[in-house]
N, C-alpha and C positions, 0 to 999 in steps of 0.2 A: 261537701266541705267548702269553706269560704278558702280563700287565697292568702296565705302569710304574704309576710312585705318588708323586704329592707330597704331602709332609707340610703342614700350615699354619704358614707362616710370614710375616713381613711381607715384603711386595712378592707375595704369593704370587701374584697374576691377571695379571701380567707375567711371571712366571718362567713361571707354567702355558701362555701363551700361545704364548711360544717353545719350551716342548717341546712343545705340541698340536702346533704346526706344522712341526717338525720329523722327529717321529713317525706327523705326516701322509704325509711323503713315500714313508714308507715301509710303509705299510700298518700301522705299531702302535697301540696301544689305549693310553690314558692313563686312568687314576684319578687326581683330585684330590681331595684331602683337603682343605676348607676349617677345619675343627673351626668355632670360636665366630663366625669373621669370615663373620659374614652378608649386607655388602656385597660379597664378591668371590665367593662363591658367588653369588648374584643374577647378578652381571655375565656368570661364567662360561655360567650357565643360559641368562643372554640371549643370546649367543654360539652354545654347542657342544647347548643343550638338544635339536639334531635331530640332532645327529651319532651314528651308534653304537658310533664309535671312543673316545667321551668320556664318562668317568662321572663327575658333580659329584657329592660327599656333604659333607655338614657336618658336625657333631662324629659321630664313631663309635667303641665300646665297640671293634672288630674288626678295630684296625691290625692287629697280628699274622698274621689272615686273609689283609689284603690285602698283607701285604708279603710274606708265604709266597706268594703268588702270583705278586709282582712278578721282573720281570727285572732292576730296576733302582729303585731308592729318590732321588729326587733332596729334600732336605732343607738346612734350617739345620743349626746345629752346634749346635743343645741337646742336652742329656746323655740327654734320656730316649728320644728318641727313637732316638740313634745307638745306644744300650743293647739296645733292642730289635731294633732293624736289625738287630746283632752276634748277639743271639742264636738272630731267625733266618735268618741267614747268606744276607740280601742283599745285594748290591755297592749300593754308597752313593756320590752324588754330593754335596754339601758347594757348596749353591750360595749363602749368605751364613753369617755370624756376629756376634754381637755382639763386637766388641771386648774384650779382658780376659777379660770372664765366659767366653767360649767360646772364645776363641781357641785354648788346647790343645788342644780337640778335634778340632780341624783336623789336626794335628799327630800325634794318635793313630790316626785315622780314615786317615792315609797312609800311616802303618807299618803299620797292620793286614794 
């Protein structure tokens, strides 16, 4: 099985939580992507740091890698990163947005 992937966003150690554990059930592998939020990378470390179903990273140059990897991209609705998703062509879940600024996005990302 390829590796799911959260992008960082706010709420991220709640959302990552509930796909750990749902992912758990089923024997998948979760990569979380914290980027700059160094308290919920911490958190998540404290948590999944022995598990080998769970990969915590902080900021990293190599989305692209890991989303080419991914079977599943679960993310906010910012532009850049859904941009990237599209391009390389993983299924994307759309698990917050801001209001206004991203709200299209939503909208785009479901006709796609």
């Amino acid at each position: 099985h390829g590796w799911n992937e959260l992008d960082g966003m706010g709420g991220i150690a709640e959302t990552a939580k509930e796909v750990i554990g749902e992912c758990g059930k089923v024997g998948g592998q979760v990569v979380v992507v914290c980027g700059s939020n160094k308290e919920a990378k911490k958190e998540l470390e404290g948590l999944y740091g022995g598990d080998d179903g769970v990969k915590i990273l902080g900021y990293t140059t190599e989305m692209a890698m890991w989303m080419k990897g991914a079977d599943v991209l679960v993310t906010k609705g910012g532009p850049g990163t859904l941009a990237e998703a599209a391009c390389v062509g993983v299924p994307t879940v759309i698990s917050s947005y801001l209001p206004g600024q991203e709200e299209g996005n939503v909208d785009f990302v479901e006709k796609g």
